[in-house]
N, CA, C and O atoms as a Tripos MOL2 file, in Angstrom:
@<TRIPOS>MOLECULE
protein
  260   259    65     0     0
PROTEIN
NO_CHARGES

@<TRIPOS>ATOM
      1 N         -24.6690   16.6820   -4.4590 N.3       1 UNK1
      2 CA        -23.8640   15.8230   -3.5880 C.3       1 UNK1
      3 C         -22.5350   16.5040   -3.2710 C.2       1 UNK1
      4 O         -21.8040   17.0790   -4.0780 O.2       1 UNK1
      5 N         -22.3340   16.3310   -1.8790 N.am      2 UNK2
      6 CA        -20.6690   16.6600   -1.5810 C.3       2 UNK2
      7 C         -19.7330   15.8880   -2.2750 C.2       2 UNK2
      8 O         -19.9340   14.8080   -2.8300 O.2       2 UNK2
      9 N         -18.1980   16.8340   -2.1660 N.am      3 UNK3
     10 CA        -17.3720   15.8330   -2.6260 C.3       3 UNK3
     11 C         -17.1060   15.5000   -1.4120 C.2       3 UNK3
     12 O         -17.2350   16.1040   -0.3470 O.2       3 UNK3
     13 N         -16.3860   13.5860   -1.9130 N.am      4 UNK4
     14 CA        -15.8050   12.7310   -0.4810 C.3       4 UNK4
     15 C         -14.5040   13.1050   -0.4210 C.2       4 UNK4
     16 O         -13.8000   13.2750   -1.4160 O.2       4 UNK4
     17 N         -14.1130   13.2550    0.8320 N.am      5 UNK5
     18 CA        -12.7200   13.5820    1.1370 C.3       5 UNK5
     19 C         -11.9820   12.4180    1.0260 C.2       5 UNK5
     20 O         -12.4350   11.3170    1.3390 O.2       5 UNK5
     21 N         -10.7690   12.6220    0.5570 N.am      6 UNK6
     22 CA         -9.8820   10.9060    0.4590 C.3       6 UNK6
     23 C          -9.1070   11.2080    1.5560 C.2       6 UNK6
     24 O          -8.5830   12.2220    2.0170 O.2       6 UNK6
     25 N          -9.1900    9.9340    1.8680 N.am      7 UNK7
     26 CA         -8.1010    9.7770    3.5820 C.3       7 UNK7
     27 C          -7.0010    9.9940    3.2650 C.2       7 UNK7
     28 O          -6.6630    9.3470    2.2740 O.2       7 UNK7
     29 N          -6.1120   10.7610    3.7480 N.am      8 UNK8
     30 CA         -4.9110   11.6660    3.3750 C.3       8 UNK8
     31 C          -3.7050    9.9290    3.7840 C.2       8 UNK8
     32 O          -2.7830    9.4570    3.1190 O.2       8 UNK8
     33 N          -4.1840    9.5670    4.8250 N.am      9 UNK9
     34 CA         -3.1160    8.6860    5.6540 C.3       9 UNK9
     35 C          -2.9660    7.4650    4.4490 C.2       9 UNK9
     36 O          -1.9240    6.8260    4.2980 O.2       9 UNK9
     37 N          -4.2260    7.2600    3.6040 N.am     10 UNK10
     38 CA         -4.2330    5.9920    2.5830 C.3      10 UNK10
     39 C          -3.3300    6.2630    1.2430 C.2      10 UNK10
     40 O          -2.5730    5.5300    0.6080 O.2      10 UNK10
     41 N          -3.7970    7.8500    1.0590 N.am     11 UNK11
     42 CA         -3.0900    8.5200   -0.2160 C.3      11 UNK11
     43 C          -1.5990    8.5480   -0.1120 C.2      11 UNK11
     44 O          -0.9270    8.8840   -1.0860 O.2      11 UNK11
     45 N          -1.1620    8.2780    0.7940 N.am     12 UNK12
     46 CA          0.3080    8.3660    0.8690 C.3      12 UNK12
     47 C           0.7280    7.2780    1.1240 C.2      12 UNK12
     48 O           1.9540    7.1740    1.1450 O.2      12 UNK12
     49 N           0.0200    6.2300    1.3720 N.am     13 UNK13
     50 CA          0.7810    4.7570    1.5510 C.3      13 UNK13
     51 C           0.2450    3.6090   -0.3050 C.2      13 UNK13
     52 O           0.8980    2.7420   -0.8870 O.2      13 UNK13
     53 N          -1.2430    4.2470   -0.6570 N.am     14 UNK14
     54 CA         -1.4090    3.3000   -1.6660 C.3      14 UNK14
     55 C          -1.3090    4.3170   -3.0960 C.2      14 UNK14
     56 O          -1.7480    5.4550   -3.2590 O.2      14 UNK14
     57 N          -0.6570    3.5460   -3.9120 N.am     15 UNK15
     58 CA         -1.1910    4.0590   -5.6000 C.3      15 UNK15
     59 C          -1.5610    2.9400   -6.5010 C.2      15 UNK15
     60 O          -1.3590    1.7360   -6.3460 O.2      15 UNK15
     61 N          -2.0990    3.5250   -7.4000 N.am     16 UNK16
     62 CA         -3.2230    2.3480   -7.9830 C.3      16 UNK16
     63 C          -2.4040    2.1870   -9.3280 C.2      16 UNK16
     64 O          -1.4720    2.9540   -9.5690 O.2      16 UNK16
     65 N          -2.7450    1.2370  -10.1460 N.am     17 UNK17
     66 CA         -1.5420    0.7790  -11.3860 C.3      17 UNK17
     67 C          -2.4770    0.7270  -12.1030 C.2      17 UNK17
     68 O          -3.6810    0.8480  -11.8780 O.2      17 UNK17
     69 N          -1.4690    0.3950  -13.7180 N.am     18 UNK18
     70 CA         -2.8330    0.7720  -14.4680 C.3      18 UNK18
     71 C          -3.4690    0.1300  -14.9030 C.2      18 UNK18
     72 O          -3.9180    0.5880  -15.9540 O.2      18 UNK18
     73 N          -3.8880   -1.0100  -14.6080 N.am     19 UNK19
     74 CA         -5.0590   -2.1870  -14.5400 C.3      19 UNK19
     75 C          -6.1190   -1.8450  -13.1250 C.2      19 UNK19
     76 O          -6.9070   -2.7050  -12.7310 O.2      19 UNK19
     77 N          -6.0040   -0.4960  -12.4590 N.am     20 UNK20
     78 CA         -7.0300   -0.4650  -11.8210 C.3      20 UNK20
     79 C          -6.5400   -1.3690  -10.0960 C.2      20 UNK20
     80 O          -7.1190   -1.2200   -9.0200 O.2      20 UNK20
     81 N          -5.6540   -2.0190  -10.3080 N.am     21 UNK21
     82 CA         -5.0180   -2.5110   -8.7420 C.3      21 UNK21
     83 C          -4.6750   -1.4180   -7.9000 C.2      21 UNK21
     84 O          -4.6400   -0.3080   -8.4300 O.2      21 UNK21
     85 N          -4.3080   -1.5650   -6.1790 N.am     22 UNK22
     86 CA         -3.2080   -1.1380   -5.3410 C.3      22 UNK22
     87 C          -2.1740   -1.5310   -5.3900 C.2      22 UNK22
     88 O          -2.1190   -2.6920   -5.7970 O.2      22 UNK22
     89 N          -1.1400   -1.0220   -5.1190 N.am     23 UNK23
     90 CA          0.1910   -1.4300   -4.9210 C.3      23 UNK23
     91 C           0.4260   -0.7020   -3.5070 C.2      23 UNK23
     92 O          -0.1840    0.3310   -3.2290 O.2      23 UNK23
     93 N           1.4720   -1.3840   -2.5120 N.am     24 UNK24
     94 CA          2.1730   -0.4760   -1.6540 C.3      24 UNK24
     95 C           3.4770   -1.0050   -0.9630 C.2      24 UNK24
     96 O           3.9720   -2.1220   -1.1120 O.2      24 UNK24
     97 N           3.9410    0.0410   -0.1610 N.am     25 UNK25
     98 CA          5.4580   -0.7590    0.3490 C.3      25 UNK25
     99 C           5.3020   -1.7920    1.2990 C.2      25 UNK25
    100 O           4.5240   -1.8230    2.2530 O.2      25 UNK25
    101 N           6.1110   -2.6170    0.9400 N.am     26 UNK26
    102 CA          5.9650   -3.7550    2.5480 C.3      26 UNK26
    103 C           6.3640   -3.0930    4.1290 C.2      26 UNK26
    104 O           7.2840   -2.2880    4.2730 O.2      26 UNK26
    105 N           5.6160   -3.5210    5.1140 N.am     27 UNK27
    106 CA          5.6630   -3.0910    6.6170 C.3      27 UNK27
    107 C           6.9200   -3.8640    7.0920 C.2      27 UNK27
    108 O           7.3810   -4.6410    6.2550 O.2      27 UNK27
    109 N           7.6260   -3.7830    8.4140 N.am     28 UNK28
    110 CA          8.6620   -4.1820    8.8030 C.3      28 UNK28
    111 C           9.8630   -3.8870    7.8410 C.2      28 UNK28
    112 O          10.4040   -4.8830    7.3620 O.2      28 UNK28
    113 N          10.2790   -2.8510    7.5480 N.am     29 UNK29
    114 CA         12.0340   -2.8670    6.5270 C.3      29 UNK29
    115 C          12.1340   -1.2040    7.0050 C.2      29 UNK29
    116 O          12.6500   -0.4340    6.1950 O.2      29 UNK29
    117 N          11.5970   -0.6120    8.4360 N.am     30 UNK30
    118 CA         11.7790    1.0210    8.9650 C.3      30 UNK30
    119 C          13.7120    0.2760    9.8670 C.2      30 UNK30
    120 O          14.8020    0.3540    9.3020 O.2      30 UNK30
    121 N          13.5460   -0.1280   10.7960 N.am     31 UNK31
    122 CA         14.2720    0.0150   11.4500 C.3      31 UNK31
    123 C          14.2470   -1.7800   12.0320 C.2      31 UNK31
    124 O          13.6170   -2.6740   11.4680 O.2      31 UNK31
    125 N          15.1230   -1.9470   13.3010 N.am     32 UNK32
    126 CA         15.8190   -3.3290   14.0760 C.3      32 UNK32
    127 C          16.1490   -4.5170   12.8080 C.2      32 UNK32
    128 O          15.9780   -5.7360   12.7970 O.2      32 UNK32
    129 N          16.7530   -3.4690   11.6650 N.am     33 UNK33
    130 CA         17.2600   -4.6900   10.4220 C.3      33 UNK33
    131 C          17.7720   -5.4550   10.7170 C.2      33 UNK33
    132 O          17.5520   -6.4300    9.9980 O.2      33 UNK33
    133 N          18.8120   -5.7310   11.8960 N.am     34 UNK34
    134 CA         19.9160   -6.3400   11.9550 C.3      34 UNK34
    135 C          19.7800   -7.8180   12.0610 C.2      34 UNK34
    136 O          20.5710   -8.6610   11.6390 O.2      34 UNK34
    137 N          17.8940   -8.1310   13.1160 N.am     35 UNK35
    138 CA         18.3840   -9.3880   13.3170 C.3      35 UNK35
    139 C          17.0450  -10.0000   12.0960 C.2      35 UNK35
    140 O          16.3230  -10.9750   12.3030 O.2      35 UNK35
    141 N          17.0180   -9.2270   11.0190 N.am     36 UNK36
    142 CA         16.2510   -9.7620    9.8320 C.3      36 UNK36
    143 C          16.9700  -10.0230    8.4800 C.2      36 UNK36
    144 O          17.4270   -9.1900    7.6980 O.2      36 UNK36
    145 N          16.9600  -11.6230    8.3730 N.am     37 UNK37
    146 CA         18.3270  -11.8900    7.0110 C.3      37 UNK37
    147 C          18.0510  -11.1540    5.7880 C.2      37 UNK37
    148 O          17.1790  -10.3090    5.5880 O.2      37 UNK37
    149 N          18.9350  -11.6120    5.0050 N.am     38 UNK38
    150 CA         19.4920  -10.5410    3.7410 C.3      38 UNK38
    151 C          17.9320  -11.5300    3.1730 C.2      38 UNK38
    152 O          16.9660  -10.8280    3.4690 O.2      38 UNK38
    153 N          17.7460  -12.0420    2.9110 N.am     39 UNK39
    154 CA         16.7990  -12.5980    2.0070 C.3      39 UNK39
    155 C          15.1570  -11.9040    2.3790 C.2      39 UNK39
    156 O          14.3840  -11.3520    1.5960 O.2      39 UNK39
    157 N          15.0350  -12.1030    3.4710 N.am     40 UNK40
    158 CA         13.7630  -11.2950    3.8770 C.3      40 UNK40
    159 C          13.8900   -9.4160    3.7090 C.2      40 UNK40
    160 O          12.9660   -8.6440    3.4520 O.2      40 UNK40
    161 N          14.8570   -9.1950    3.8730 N.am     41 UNK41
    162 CA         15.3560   -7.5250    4.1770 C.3      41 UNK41
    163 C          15.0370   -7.4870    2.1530 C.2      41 UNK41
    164 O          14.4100   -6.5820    1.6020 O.2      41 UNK41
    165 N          15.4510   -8.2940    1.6620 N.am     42 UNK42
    166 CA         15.5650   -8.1760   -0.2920 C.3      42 UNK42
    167 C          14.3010   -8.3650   -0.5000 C.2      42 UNK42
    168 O          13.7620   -7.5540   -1.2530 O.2      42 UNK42
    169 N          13.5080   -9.3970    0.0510 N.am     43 UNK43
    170 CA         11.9570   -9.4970    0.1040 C.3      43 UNK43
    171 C          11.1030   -8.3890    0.1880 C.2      43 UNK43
    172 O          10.3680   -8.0670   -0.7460 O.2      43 UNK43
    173 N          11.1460   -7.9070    1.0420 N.am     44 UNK44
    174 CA         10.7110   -6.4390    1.5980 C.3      44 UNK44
    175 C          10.7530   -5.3420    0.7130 C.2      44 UNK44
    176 O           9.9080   -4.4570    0.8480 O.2      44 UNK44
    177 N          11.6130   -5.2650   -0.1760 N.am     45 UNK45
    178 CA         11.6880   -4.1110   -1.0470 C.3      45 UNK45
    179 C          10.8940   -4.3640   -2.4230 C.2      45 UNK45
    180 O          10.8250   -3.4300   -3.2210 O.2      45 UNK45
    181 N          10.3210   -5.5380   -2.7110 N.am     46 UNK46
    182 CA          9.6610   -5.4630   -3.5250 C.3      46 UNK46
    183 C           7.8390   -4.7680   -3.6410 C.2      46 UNK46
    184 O           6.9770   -4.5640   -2.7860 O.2      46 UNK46
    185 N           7.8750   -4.6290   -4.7440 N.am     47 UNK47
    186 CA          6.0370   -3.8650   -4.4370 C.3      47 UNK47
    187 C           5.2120   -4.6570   -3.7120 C.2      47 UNK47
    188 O           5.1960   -5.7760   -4.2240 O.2      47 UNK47
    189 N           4.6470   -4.6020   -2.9290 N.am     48 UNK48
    190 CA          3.4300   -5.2990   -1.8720 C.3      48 UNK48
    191 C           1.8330   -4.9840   -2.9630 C.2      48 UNK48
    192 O           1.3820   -3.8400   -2.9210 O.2      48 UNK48
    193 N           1.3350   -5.7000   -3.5720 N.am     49 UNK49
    194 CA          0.4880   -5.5350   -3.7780 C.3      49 UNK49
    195 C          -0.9130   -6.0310   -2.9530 C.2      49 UNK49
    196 O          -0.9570   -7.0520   -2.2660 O.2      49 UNK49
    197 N          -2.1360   -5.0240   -3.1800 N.am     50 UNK50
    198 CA         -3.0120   -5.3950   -2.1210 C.3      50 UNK50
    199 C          -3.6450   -6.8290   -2.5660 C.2      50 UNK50
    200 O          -3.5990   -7.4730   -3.6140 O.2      50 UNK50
    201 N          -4.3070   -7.0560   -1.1940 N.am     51 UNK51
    202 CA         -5.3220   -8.5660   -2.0730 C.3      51 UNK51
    203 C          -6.1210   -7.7140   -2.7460 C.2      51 UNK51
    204 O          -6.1900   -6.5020   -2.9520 O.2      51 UNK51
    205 N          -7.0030   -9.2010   -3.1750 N.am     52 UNK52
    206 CA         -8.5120   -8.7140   -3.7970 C.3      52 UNK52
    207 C          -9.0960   -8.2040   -2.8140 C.2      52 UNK52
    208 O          -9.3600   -7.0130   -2.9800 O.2      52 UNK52
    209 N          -9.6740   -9.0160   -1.0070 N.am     53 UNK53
    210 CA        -10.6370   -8.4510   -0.2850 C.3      53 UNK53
    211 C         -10.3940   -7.6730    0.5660 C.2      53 UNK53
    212 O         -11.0110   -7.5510    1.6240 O.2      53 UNK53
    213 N          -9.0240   -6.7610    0.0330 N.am     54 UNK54
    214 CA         -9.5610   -5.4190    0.2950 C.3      54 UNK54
    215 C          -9.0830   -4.4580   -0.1780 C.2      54 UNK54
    216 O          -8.3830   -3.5760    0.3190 O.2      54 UNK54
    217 N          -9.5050   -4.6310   -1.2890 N.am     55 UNK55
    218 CA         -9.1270   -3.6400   -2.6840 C.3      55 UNK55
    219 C         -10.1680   -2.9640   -3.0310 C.2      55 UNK55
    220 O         -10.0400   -2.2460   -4.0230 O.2      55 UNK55
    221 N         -11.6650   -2.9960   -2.2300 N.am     56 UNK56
    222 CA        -13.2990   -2.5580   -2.0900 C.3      56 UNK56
    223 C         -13.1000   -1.4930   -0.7500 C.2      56 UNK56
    224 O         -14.0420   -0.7860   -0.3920 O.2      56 UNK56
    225 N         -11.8930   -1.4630   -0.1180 N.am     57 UNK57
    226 CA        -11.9350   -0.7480    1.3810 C.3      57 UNK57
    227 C         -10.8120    0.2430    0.4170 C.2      57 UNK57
    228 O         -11.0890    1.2050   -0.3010 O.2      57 UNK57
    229 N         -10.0260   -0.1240    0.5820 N.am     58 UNK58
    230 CA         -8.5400    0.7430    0.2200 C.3      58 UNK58
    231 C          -9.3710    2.0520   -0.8260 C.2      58 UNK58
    232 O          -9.3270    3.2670   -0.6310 O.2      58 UNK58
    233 N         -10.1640    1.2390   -2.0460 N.am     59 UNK59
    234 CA        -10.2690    2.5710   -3.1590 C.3      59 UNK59
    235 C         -12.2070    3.3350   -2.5860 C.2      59 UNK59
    236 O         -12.9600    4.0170   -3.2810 O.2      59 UNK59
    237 N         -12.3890    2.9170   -1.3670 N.am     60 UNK60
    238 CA        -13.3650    4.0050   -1.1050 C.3      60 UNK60
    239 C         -12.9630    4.7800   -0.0910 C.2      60 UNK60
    240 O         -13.6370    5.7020    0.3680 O.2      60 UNK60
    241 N         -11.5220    4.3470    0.4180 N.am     61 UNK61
    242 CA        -10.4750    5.8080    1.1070 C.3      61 UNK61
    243 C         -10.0330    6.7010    0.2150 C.2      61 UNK61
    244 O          -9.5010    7.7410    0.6040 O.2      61 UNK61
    245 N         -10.2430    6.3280   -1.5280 N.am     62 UNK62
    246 CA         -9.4680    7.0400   -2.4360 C.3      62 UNK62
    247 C         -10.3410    7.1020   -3.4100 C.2      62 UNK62
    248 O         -10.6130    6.1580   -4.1510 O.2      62 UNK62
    249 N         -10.7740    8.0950   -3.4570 N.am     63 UNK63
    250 CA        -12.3470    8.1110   -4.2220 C.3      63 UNK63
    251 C         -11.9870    8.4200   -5.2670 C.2      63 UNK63
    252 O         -12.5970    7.9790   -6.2410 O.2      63 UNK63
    253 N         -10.8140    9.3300   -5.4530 N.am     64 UNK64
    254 CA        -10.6600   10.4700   -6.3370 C.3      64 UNK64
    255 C          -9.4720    9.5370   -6.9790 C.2      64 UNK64
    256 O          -9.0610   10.2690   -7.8790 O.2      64 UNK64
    257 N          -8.7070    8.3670   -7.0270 N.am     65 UNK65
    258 CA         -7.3830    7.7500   -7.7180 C.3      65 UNK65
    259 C          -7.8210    6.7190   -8.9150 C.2      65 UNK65
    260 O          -6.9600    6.1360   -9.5740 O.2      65 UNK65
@<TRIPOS>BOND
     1     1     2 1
     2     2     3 1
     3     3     4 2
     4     3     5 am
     5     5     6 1
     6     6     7 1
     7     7     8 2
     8     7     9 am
     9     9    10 1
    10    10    11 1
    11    11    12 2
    12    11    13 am
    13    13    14 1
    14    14    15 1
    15    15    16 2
    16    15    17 am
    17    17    18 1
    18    18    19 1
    19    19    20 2
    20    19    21 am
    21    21    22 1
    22    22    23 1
    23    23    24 2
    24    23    25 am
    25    25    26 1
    26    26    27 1
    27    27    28 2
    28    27    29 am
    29    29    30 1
    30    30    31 1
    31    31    32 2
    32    31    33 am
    33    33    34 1
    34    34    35 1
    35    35    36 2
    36    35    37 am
    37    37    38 1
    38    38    39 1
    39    39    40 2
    40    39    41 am
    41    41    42 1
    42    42    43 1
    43    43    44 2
    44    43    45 am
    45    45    46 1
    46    46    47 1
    47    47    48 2
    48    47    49 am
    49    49    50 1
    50    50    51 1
    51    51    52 2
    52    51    53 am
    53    53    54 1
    54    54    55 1
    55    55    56 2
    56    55    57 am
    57    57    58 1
    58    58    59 1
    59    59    60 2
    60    59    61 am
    61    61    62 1
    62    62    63 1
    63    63    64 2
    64    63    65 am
    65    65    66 1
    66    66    67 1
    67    67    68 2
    68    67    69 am
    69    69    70 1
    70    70    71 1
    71    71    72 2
    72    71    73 am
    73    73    74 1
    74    74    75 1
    75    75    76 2
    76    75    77 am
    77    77    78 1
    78    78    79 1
    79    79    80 2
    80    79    81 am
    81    81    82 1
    82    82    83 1
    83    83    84 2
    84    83    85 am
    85    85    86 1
    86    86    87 1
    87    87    88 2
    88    87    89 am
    89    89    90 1
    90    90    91 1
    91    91    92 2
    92    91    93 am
    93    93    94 1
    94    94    95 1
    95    95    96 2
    96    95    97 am
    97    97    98 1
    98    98    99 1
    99    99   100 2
   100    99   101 am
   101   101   102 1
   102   102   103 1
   103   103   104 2
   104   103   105 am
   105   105   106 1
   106   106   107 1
   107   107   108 2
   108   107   109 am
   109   109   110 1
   110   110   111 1
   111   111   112 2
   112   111   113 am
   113   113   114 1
   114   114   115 1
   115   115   116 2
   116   115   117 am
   117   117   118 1
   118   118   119 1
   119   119   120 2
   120   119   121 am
   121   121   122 1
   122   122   123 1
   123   123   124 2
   124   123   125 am
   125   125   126 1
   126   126   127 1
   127   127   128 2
   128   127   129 am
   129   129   130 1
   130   130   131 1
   131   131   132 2
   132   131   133 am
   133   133   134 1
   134   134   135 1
   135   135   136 2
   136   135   137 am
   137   137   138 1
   138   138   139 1
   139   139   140 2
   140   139   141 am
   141   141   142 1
   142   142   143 1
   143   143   144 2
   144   143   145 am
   145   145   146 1
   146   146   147 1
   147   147   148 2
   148   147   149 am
   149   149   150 1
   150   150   151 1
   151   151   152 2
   152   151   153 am
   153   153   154 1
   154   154   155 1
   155   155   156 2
   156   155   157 am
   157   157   158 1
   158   158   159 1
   159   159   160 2
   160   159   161 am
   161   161   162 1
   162   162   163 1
   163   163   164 2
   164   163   165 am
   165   165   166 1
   166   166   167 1
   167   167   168 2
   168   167   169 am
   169   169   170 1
   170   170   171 1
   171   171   172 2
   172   171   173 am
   173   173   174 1
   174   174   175 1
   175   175   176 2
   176   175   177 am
   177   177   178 1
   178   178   179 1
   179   179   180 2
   180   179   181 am
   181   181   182 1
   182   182   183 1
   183   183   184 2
   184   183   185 am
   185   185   186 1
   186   186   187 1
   187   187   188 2
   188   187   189 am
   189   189   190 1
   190   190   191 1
   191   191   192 2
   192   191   193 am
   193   193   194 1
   194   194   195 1
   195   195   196 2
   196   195   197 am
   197   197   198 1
   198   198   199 1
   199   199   200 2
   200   199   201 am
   201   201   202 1
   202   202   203 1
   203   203   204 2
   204   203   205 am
   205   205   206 1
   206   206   207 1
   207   207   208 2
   208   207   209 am
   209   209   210 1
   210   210   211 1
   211   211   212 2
   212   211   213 am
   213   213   214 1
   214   214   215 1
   215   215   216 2
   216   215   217 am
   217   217   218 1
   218   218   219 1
   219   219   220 2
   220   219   221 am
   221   221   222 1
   222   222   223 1
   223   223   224 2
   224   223   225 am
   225   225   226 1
   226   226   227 1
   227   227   228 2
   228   227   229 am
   229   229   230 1
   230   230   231 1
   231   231   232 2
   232   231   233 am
   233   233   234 1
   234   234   235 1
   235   235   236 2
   236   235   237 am
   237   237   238 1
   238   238   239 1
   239   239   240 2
   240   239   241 am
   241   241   242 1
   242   242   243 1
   243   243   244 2
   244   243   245 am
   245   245   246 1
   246   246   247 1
   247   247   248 2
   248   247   249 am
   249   249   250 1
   250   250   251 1
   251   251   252 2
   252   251   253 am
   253   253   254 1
   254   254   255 1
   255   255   256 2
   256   255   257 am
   257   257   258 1
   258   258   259 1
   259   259   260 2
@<TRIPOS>SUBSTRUCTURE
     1 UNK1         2 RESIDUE 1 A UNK
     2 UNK2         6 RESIDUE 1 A UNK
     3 UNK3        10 RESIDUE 1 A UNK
     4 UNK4        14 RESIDUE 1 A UNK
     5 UNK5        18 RESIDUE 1 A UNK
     6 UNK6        22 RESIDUE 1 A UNK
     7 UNK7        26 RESIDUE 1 A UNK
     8 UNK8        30 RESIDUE 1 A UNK
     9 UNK9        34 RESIDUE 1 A UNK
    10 UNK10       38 RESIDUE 1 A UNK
    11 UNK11       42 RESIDUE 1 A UNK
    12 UNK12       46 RESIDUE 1 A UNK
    13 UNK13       50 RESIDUE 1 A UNK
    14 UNK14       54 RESIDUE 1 A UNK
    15 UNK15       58 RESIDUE 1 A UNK
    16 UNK16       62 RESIDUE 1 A UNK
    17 UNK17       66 RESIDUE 1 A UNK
    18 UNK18       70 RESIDUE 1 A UNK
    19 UNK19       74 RESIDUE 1 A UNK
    20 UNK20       78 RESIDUE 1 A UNK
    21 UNK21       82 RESIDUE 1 A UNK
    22 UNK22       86 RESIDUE 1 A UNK
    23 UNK23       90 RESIDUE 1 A UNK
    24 UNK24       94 RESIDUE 1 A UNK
    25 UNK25       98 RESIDUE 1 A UNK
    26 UNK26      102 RESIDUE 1 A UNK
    27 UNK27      106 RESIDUE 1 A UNK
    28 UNK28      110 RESIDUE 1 A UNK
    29 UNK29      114 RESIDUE 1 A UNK
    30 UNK30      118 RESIDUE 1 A UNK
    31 UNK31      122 RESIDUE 1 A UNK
    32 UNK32      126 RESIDUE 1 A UNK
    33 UNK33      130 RESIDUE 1 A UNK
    34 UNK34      134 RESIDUE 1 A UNK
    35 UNK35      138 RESIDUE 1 A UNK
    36 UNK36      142 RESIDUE 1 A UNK
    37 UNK37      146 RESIDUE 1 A UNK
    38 UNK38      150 RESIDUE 1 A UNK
    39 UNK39      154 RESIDUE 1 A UNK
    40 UNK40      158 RESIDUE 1 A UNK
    41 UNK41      162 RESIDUE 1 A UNK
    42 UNK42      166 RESIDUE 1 A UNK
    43 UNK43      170 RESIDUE 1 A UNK
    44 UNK44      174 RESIDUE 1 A UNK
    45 UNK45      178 RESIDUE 1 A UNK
    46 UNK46      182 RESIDUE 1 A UNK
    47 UNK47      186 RESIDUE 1 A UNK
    48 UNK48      190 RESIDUE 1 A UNK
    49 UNK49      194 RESIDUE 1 A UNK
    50 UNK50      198 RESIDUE 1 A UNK
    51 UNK51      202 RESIDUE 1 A UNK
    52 UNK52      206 RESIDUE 1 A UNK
    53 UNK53      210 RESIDUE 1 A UNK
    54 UNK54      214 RESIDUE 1 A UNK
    55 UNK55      218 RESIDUE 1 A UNK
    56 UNK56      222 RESIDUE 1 A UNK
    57 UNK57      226 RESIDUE 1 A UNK
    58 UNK58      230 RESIDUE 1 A UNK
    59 UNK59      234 RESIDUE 1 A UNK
    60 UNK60      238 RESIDUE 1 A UNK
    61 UNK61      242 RESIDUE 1 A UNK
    62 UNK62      246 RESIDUE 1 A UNK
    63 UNK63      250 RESIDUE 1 A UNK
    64 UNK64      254 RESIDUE 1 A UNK
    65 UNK65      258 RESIDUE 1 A UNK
């Protein structure tokens, strides 16, 4: 059998913890902060973890994590 290539674009947005989960950064906190309040902007910086249904997609982009 070949090896599977891991999607380069997934490997750099997800890492897996050590119970076997994803974790990743929250979307919206790049840029137009200004008209997003301090409470959502503080929201945002916390770890985004994935759901469950699709935590079966995410780790067969990452064969090898």
């Amino acid at each position: 059998m070949p090896k599977i290539k891991t999607k380069r674009a997934a490997a750099k947005r997800f890492r897996k913890t050590a119970t076997g989960r994803f974790k990743a950064g929250h979307a919206f906190r790049s840029h137009i902060l200004t008209k997003k309040s301090t409470k959502l902007k503080r929201g945002l910086r916390a770890t985004n973890h994935i759901d469950a249904s699709d935590q079966k997609s995410v780790a067969r982009m990452l064969p090898y994590l």
